[in-house]
C-alpha positions as CSV (number, residue, x, y, z in Angstrom):
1,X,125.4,27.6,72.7
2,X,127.8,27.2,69.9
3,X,130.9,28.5,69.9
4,X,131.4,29.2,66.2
5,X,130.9,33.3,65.3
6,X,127.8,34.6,63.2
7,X,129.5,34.8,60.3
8,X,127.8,37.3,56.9
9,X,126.9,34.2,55.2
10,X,125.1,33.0,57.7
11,X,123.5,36.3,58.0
12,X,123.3,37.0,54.3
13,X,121.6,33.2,54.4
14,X,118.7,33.8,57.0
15,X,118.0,37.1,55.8
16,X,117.2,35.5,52.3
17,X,115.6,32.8,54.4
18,X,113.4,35.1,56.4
19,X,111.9,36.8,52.7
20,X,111.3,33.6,51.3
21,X,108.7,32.6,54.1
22,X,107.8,36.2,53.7
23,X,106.2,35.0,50.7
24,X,103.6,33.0,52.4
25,X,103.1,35.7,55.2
26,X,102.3,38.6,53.1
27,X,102.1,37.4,49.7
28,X,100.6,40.8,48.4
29,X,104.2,42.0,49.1
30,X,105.9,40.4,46.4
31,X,103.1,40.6,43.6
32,X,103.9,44.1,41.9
33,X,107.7,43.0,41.1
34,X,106.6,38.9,40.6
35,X,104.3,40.4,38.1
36,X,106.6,42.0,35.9
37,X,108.6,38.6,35.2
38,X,105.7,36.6,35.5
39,X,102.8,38.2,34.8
40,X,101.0,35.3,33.5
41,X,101.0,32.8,36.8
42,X,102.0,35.2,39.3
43,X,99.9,33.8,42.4
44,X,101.6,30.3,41.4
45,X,105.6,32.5,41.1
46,X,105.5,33.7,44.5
47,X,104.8,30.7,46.0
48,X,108.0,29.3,43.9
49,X,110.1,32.1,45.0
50,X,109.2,31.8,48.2
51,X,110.1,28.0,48.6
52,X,113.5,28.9,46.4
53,X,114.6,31.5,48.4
54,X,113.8,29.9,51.5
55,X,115.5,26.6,50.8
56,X,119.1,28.4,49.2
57,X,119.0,30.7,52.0
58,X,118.9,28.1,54.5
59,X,121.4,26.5,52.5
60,X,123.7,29.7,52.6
61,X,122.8,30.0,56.1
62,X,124.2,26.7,57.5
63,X,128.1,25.8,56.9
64,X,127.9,22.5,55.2
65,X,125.4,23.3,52.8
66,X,126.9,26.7,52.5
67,X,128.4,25.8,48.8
68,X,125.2,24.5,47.9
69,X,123.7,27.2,48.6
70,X,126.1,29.9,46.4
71,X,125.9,27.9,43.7
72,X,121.7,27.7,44.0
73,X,121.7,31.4,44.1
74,X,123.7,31.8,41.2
75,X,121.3,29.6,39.7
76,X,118.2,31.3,40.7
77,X,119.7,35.0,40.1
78,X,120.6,33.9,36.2
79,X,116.9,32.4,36.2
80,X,115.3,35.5,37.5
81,X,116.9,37.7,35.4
82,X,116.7,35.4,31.7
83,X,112.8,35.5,33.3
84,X,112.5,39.5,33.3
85,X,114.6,39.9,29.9
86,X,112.3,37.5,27.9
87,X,109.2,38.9,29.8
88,X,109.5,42.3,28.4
């Protein structure tokens, strides 16, 4: 067992991991708010989001990648939201 503390990016980091294979569990979960930005593929979306979110927030979640990660969720947040705006 490691001796390094849990720290809240780790946790921030598996908790965004843990909702992007969410996305493959219970797919049906993310469709009403995929939908709205993507209304036109949103089967195809959730799958995306699923891999995005679980690949940053393994990122986030593991100390060397950790930069990586932050700068991928910036990236994907800014994507997201240009997504909504131009989809309304």
């Amino acid at each position: 067992m490691s001796d390094r503390p849990v720290t809240a990016a780790t946790v921030v980091g598996a908790g965004l991991a843990a909702t992007g294979v969410a996305h493959f569990i219970v797919p049906q979960a993310f469709a009403g708010i995929t939908a709205q930005a993507f209304p036109d593929d949103t089967d195809t979306w959730i799958t995306r989001n699923g891999i995005t979110e679980t690949v940053v927030g393994t990122a986030i979640a593991i100390p060397a990648t950790r930069t990586f990660g932050w700068v991928g969720l910036g990236a994907y947040v800014a994507f997201l939201g240009a997504q909504a705006v131009r989809s309304r």
